[in-house]
C-alpha positions as CSV (number, residue, x, y, z in Angstrom):
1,X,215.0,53.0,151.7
2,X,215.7,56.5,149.9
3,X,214.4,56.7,146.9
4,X,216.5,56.8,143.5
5,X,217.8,60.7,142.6
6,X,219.5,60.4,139.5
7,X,217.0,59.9,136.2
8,X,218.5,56.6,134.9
9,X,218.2,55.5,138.9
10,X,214.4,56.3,139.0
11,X,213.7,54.8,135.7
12,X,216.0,51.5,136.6
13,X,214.1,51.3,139.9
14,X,210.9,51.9,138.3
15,X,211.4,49.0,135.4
16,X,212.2,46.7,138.3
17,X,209.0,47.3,140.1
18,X,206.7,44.5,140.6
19,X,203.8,46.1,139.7
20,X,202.8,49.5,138.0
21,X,201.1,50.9,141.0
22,X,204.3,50.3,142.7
23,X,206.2,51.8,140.2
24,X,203.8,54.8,140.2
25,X,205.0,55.4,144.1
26,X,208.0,55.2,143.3
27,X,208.1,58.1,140.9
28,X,205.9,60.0,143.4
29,X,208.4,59.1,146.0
30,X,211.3,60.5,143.8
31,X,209.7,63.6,142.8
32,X,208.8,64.9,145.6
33,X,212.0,64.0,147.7
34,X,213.9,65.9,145.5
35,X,212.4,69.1,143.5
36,X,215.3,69.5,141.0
37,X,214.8,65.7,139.4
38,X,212.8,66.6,136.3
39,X,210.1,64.3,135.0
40,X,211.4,65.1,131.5
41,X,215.3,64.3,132.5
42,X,213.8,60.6,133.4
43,X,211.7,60.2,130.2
44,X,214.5,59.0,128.0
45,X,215.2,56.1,130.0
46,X,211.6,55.0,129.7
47,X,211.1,54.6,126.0
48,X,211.7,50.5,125.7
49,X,208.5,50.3,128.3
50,X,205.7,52.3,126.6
51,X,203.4,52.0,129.9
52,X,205.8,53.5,132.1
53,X,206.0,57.3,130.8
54,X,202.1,57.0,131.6
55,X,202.7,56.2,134.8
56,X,205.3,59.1,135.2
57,X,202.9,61.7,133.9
58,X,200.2,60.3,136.5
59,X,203.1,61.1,139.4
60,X,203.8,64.3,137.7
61,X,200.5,65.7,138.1
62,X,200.3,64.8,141.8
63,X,204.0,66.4,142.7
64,X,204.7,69.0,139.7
65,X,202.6,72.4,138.9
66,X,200.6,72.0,135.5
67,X,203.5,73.4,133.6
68,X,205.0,70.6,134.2
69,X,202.9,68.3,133.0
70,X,201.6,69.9,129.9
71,X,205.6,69.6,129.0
72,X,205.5,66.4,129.8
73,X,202.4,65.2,127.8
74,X,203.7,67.3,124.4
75,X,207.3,65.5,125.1
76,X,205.3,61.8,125.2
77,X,203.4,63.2,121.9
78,X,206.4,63.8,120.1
79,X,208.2,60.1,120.7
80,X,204.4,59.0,119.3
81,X,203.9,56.6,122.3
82,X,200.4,55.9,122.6
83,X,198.2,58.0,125.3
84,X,195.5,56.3,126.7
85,X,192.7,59.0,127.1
86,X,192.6,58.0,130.7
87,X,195.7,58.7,131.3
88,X,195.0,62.1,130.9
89,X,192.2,62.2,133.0
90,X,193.6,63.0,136.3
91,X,195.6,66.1,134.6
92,X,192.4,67.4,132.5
93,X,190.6,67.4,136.0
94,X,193.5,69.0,137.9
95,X,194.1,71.5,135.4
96,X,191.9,75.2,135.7
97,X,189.7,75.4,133.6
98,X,190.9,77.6,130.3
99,X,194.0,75.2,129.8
100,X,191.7,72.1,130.4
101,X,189.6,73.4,127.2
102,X,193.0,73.6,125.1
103,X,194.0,70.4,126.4
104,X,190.5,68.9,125.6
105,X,190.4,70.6,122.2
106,X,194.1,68.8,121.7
107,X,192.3,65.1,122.8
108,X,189.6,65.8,120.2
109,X,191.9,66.7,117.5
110,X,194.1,63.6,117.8
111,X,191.2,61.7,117.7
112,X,191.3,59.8,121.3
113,X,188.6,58.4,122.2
114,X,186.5,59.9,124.4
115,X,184.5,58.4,127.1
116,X,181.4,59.1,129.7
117,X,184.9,60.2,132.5
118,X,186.3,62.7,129.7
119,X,182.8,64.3,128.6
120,X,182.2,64.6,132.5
121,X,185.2,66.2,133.5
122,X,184.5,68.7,130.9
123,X,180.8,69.6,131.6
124,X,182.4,70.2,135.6
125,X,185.0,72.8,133.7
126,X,182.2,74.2,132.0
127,X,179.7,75.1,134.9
128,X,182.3,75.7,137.2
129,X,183.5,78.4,134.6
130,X,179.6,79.8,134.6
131,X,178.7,78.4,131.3
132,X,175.7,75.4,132.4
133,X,174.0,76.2,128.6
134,X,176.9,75.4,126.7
135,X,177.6,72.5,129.9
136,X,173.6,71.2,128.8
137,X,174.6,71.5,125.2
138,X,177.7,69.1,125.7
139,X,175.6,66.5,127.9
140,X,172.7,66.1,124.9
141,X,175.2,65.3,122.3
142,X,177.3,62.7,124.4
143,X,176.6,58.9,123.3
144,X,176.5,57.5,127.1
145,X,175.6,59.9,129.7
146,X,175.4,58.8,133.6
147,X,173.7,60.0,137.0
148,X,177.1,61.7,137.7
149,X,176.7,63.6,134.1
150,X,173.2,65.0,135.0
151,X,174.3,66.2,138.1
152,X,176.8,67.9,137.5
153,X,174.7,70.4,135.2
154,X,172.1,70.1,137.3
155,X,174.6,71.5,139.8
156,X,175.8,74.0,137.5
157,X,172.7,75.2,136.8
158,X,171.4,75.5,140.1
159,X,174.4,77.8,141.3
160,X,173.9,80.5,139.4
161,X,170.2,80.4,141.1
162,X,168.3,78.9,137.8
163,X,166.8,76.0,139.6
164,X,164.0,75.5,137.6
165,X,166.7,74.6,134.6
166,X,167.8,72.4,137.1
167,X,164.9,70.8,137.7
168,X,163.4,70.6,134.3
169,X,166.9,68.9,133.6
170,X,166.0,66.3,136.3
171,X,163.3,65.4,134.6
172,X,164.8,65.1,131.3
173,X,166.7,63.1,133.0
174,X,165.0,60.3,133.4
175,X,162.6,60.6,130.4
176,X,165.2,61.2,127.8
177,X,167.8,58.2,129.3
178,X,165.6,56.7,132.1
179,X,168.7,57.5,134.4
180,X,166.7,57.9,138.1
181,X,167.5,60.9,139.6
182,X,169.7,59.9,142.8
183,X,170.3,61.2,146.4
184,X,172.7,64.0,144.9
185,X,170.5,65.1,142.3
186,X,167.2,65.5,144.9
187,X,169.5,67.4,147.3
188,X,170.9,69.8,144.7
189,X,167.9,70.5,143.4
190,X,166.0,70.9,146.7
191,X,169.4,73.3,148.1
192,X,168.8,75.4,144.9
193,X,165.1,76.5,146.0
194,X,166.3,76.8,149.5
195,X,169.3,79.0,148.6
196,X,167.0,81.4,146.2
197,X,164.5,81.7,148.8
198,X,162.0,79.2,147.1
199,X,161.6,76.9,150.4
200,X,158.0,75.8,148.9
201,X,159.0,74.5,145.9
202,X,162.3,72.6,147.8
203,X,159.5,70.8,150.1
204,X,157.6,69.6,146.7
205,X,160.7,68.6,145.2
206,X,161.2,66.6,148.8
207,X,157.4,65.3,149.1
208,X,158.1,64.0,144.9
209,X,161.1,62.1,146.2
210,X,159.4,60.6,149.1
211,X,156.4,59.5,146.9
212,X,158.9,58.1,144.5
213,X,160.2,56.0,146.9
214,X,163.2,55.1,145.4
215,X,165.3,57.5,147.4
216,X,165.6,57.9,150.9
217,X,166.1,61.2,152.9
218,X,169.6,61.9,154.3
219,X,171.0,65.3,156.3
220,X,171.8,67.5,154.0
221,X,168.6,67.7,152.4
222,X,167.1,67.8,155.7
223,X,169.6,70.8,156.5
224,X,169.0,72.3,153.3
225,X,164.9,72.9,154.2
226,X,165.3,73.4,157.9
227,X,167.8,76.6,157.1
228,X,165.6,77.8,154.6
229,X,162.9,78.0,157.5
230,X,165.0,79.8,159.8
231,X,166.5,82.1,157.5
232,X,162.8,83.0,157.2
233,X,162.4,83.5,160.8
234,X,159.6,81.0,160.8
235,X,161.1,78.2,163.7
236,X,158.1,76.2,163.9
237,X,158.3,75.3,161.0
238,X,162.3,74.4,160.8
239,X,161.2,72.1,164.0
240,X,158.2,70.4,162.5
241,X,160.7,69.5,159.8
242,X,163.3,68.2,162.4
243,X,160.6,66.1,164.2
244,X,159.8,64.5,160.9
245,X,163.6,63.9,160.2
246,X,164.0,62.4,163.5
247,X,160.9,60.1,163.3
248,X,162.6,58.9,159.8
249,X,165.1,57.9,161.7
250,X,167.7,60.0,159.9
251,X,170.2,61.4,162.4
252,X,170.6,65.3,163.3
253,X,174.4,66.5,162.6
254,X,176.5,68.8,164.3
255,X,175.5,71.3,160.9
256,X,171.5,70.7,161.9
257,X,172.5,71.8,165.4
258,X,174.3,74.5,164.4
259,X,171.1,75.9,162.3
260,X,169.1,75.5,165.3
261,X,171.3,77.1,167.8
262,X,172.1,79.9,165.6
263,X,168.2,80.2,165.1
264,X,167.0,80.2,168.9
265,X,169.9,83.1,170.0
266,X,169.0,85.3,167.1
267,X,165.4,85.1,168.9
268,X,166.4,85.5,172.6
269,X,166.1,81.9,173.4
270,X,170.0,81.8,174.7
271,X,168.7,79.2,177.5
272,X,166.9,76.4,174.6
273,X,169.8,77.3,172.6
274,X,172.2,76.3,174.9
275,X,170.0,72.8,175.5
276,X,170.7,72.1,172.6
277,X,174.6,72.2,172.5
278,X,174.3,69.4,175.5
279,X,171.9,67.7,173.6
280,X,175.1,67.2,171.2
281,X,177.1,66.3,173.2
282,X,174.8,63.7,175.0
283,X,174.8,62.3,171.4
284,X,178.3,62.2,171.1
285,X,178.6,65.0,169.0
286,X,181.3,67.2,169.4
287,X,180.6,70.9,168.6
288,X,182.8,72.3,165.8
289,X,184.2,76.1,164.7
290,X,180.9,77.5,163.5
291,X,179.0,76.4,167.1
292,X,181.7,77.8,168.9
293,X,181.7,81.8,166.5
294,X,177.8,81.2,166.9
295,X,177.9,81.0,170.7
296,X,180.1,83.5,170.6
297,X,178.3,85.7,168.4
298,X,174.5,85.4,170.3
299,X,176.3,86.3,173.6
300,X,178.0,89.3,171.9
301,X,175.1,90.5,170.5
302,X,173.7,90.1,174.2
303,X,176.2,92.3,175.6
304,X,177.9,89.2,177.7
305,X,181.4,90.1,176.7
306,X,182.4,87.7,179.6
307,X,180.9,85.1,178.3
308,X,181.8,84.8,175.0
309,X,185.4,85.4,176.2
310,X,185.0,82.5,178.4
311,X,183.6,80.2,174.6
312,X,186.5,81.8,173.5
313,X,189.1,80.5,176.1
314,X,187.3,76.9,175.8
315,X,187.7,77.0,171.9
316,X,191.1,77.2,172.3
317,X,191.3,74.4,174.8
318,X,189.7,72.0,172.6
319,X,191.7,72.5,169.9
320,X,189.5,74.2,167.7
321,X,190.7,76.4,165.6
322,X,189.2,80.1,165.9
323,X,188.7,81.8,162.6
324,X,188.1,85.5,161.2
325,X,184.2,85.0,161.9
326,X,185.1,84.8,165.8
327,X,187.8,87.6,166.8
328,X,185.0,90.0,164.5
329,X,182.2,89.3,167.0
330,X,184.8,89.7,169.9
331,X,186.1,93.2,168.4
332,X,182.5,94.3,167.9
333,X,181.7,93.4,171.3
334,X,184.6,95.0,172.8
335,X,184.3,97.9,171.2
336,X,180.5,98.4,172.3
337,X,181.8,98.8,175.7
338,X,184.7,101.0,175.0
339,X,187.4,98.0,175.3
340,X,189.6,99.9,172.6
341,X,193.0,98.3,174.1
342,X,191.8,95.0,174.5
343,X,190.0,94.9,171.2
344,X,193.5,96.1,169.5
345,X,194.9,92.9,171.5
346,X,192.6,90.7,169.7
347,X,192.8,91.9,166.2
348,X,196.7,91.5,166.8
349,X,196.7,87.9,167.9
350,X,194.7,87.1,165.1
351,X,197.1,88.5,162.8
352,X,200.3,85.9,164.8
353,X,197.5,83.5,163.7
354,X,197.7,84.0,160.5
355,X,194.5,84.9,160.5
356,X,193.9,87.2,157.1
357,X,191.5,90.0,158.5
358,X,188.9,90.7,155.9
359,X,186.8,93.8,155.4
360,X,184.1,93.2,158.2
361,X,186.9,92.8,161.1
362,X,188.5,96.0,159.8
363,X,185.0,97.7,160.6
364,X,185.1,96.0,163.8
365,X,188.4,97.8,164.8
366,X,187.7,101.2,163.1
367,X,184.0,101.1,165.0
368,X,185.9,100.5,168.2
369,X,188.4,103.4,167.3
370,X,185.5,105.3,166.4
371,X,183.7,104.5,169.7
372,X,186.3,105.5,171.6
373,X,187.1,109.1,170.2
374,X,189.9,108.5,168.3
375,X,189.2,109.0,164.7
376,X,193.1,109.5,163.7
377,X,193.1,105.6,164.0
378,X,190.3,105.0,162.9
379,X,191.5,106.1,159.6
380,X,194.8,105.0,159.4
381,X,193.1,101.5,159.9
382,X,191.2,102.3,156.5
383,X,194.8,103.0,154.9
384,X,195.9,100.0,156.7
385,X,193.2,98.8,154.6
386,X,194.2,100.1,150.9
387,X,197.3,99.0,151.6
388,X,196.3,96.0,151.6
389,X,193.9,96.0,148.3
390,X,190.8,96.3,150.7
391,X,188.2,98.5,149.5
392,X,186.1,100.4,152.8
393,X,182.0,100.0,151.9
394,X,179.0,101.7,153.1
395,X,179.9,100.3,156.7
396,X,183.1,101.5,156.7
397,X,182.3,105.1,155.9
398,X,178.5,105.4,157.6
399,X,181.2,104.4,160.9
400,X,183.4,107.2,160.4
401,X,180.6,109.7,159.4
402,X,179.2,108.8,162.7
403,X,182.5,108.7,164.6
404,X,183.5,112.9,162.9
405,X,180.0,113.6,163.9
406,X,179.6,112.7,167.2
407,X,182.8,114.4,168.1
408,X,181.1,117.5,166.6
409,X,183.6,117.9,163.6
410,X,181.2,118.2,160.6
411,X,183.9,119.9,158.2
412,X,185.5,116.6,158.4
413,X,181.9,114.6,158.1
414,X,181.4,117.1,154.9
415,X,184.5,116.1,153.2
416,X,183.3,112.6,153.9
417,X,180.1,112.9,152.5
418,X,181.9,113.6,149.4
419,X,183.7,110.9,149.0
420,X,180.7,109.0,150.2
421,X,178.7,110.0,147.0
422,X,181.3,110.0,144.5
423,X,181.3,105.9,145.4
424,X,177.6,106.4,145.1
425,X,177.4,105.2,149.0
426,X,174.4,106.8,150.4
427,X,175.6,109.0,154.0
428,X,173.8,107.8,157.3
429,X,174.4,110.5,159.8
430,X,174.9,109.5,163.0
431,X,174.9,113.5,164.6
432,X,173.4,111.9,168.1
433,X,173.4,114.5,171.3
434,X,176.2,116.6,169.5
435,X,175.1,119.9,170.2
436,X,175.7,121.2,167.1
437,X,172.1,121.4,166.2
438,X,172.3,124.4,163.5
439,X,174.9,122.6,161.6
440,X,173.1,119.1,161.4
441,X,170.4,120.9,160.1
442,X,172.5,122.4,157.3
443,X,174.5,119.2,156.7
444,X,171.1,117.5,155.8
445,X,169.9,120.2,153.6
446,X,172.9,119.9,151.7
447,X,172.7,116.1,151.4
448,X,168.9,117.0,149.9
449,X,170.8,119.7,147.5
450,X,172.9,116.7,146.7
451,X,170.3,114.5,145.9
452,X,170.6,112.3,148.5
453,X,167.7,111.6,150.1
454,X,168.1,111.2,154.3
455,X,166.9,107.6,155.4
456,X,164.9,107.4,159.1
457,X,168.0,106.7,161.0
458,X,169.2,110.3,159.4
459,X,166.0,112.0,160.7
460,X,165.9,110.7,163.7
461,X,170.0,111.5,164.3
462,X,168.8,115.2,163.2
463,X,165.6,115.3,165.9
464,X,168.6,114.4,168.2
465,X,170.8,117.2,167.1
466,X,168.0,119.7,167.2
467,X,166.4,119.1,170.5
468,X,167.9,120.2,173.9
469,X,167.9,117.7,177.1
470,X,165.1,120.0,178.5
471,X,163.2,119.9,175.7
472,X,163.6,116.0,175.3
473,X,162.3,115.6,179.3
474,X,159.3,117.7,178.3
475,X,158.4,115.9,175.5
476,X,158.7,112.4,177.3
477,X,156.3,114.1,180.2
478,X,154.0,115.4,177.6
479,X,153.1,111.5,176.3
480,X,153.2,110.0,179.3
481,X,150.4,112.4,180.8
């Protein structure tokens, strides 16, 4: 049956409704079949049934933009129908976060009361908006706090990398309320010293909960430490961890795979790493978007083009979708080999994709432009780029400087230089086999004049610009006599 479109119709319908969760479809039903009925137009015809207009302001906030609603709640204010607080709970929480505090503000002045949902929603507003002290200073004055009130500080805290605040919080919670910290509160907490590099004090946090005993490990915590190991290039350790989780019995995820197999290529271990995708799949594990751009990404970095186009091709064929993170390792890999054409192919699909290229696939393309000699699209790709509000980086530039340079054009690579410092982006001349060993030598002595100090790449670029073939050959002889 369509749904009512005329206001009287949906308020008619809605006062015949058995129950008021179906009279809440229905409004959801009518509001979003037709875009021009307004939630305000069907308001009128509500007044004789007080708990209706609530109900209309909860399908509001699921179909209308927040405009819409705020109307809505001042137009229930000024009939002076009672508003449950928790009606307003699902707009507070839906609302960003500077209109939530005037909403919240408006709650507090009309004296509503207030309970453990309201003060929650607000202390997520708060940290999410950066502000976990005045988010800490909210929690110690509520009457009833919960696990779910901690946590969210905790959380709040512990993204803006002050995990020891996060922790000491944990504490306090259960001395202050006896609230025990739960599964969500151990893995923030132990993600926190992971994510700042702290990976000792995450595995004390883990060993405390384990003596506790009252919570049990689960994945993400298990994720949380094992990434933290191989960020730190230390493997044994990330498998000593996953033995340990296995013999728990908790079960690896696709995420805890992907960790590992990212880990083993970016050591050379293609073959184990590759073991491990059919391990997944043994397990009935199906490997997701960030497998595929890592599988991708290890046999780019390998130079086996072929073979990541091949991951590409069966990407595609399972349905997965390809993102941003897997036509940059493709471009880069292209370009290494001098695919320009095929590399401009790429970048274009992604674009009928509607894939939004970001700044590292724009220095994907302009390094295969650059690779390739031609340095008049490489820079119209970096207008491309303005045009589009994104701003080139140290990357960007270093690529050109190299590109000018290698084609010997070091009036251009000057000019760039300039540019380069007035962004305060430090040059890294690439002058490699140019032959224009007099000039390399004077572009470097003016970066010194300039007070930019050349790093070792830029010293060895210059050794390379100096020395002839000949001489090169007689140096090699000389060490290995």
């Amino acid at each position: 049956m369509a749904p009512p479109t005329s206001p009287a119709a949906v308020a008619a319908a809605a006062r015949a409704a058995p129950t008021p969760a179906a009279a809440l479809a229905l409004f959801k039903s009518a509001l979003s079949a037709d875009p021009a009925l307004s939630p305000l137009a069907v308001l009128p015809h509500l007044s004789a049934t007080p708990s209706l207009p609530h109900l209309l302001l909860t399908a509001s906030i699921a179909g209308r933009p927040h405009t819409t609603s705020l109307s809505l709640y001042s137009r229930l204010k000024s009939l002076s129908l009672p508003i449950p607080t928790a009606t307003l709970h699902p707009l507070l929480s839906s609302l960003p976060s500077a209109p939530a505090f005037v909403l919240f503000a408006d709650i507090f002045r009309l004296r509503l009361p207030l309970s453990t949902t309201t003060f929650n929603i607000m202390l997520r507003h708060l940290c999410s908006s950066g502000k976990p002290v005045r988010a800490l200073e909210l929690l110690r004055q509520m009457p009833s706090p919960n696990a779910v009130t901690y946590n969210t500080v905790i959380a709040g805290f512990c993204a803006r990398g002050r995990v020891q605040a996060g922790l000491d919080i944990m504490r306090e919670m259960r001395e202050r309320t006896g609230i025990a910290p739960d599964k969500y509160t151990y893995a923030t907490v132990i993600s926190g010293w992971c994510k700042v590099g702290k990976v000792e004090e995450a595995a004390k946090v883990f060993d405390e909960m384990l003596a506790e005993g009252e919570v049990e490990p689960n994945p993400m915590m298990y994720n949380s430490l094992i990434g933290a190991y191989c960020d730190r290039g230390n493997l044994e350790a990330a498998l000593r961890c996953r033995e340990e989780m296995v013999a728990r019995g908790v079960s690896m995820t696709v995420a805890t795979y992907n960790l590992f197999v990212h880990a083993l290529f970016m050591e050379g271990r293609a073959a184990e790493a590759h073991a491990l995708v059919e391990e997944m799949g043994g397990k009935g594990l199906a490997p997701d978007a960030f497998t595929y751009n890592i599988l991708i990404n290890g046999y780019c970095k390998e130079g086996k083009e072929k073979k990541a186009m091949k991951m590409f091709e069966h990407m595609a064929a399972k349905g997965i979708c390809t993102t941003v993170v897997t036509y940059t390792s493709l471009i880069y890999a292209l370009s290494k080999k001098g695919m320009v054409e095929e590399a401009d192919r790429l970048f274009d699909e992604a674009v009928r994709r509607g894939i939004r290229p970001d700044l590292v696939m724009y220095n994907a393309l302009i390094n295969s432009h650059c690779t390739g000699g031609d340095m008049d699209r490489a820079f119209e790709i970096m207008g491309e780029m303005a045009k589009k509000r994104i701003t080139p980086d140290d990357v960007t530039y270093n690529t050109l400087m190299r590109g000018l340079c290698l084609l010997g054009r070091l009036d251009e690579a000057r000019g760039l230089i300039d540019k380069m410092t007035k962004r305060g982006i430090k040059p890294d001349l690439g002058l490699c086999k140019n032959g224009q060993g007099d000039d390399a030598e004077e572009l470097v002595k003016e970066m010194v004049g300039n007070g930019i100090t050349p790093d070792d790449s830029t010293y060895i670029s210059l050794i390379e610009g100096l020395t002839t073939e000949d001489e090169r050959l007689a140096a090699e002889d000389a060490v290995k006599a």
